[in-house]
N, C-alpha and C positions, 0 to 999 in steps of 0.2 A: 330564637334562631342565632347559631354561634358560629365563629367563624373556625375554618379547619386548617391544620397547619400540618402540611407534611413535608416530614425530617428526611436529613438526605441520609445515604445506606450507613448503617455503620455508626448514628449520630445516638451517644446515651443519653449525655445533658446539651442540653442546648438554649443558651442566653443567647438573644439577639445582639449584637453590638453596632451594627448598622443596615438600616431596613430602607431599600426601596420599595416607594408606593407606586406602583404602573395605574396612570389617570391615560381616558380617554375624554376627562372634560364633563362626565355624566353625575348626575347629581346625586346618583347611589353611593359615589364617594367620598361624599362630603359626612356622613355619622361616620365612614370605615378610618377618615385621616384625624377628626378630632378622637376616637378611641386608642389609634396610634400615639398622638403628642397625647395624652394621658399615660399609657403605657408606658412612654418613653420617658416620663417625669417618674416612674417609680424604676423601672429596668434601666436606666442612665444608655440607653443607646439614641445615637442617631439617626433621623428620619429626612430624609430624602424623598420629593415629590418629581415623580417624570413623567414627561410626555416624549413620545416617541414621535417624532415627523416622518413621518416615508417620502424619501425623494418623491416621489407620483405625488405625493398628498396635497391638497389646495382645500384650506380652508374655508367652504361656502358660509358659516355662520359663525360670527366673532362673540356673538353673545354668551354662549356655554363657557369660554375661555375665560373673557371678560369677569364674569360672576366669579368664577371658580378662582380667577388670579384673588379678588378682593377678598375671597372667602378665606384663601390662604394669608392674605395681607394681615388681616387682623388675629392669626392665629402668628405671627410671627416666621409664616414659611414663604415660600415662592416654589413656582414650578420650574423645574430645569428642562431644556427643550435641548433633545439629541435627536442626529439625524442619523436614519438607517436606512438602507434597503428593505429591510421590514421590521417591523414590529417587536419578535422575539429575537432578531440578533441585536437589535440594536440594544433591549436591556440584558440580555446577554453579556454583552462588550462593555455597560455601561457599570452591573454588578461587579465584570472583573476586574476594570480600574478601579473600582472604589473600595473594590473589596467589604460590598456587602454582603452578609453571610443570608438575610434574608429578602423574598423579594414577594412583595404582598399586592394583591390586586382585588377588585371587587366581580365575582363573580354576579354575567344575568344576559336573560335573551341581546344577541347580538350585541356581545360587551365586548370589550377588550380580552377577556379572557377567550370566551368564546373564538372573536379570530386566534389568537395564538394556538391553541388547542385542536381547532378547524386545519392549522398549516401540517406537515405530515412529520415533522420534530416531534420528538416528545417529551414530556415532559421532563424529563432529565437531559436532554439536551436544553432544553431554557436555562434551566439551573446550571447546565455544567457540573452537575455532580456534588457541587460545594454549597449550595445554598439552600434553604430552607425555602415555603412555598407557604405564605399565607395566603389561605382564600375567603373574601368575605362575602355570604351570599347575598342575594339582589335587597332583601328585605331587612337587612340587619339593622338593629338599633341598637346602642350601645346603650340606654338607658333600659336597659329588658335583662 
């Protein structure tokens, strides 16, 4: 199982030079972001980990966070927490300040991708037309 990467219109070569990872905290992402910092040791781009907050959003369970901060800890990353009215604008707005060309997420039943995708944007409005779209499926292993 591999993951799918689709290029925005018009894109012939396309090197990452900086990738955000959209986390909802779920533990499917944890083989998608260490295949990333491997990637990103031989492609020299940078990697960015986010979690989107949605004004409404309240936290009922701190442990998925918890695990997932320390899992980044020892990989040398942290999560960056930006606040949106939802979800895809908020990495939306977060891609265009940063000026990440790609923005990677872990596709699976009721994932993060899924609400994005669920909202009636499409996918070229997430992207804004300038970025690339890595999708990692729910079973991916990077050692396969």
């Amino acid at each position: 199982v591999k993951p799918v990467l689709i290029l925005p219109t018009g894109a012939e070569q396309y090197i990452p030079q900086y990738v955000v990872f959209a986390t909802d905290f779920n533990t499917a992402d944890l083989p998608a972001i260490d295949f990333l910092i491997d990637l990103s040791e031989t492609l020299g781009f940078h990697l960015d980990v986010v979690h989107v907050v949605q004004s409404n959003e309240v936290a009922a369970d701190i442990v998925p966070e918890v695990t997932f901060s320390k899992f980044l800890a020892e990989r040398g990353l942290s999560c960056t927490h930006v606040t949106g009215k939802n979800v895809h604008k908020g990495l939306q707005e977060y891609c265009r300040t940063h000026h990440a060309n790609v923005l990677a997420m872990t596709h699976g039943h009721h994932s993060l991708i899924s609400r994005l995708f669920s909202q009636s944007e499409s996918l070229t409005a997430i992207t804004d037309k300038q970025s690339a779209v890595l999708v990692f499926p729910p079973a991916f292993n990077k050692s396969v």
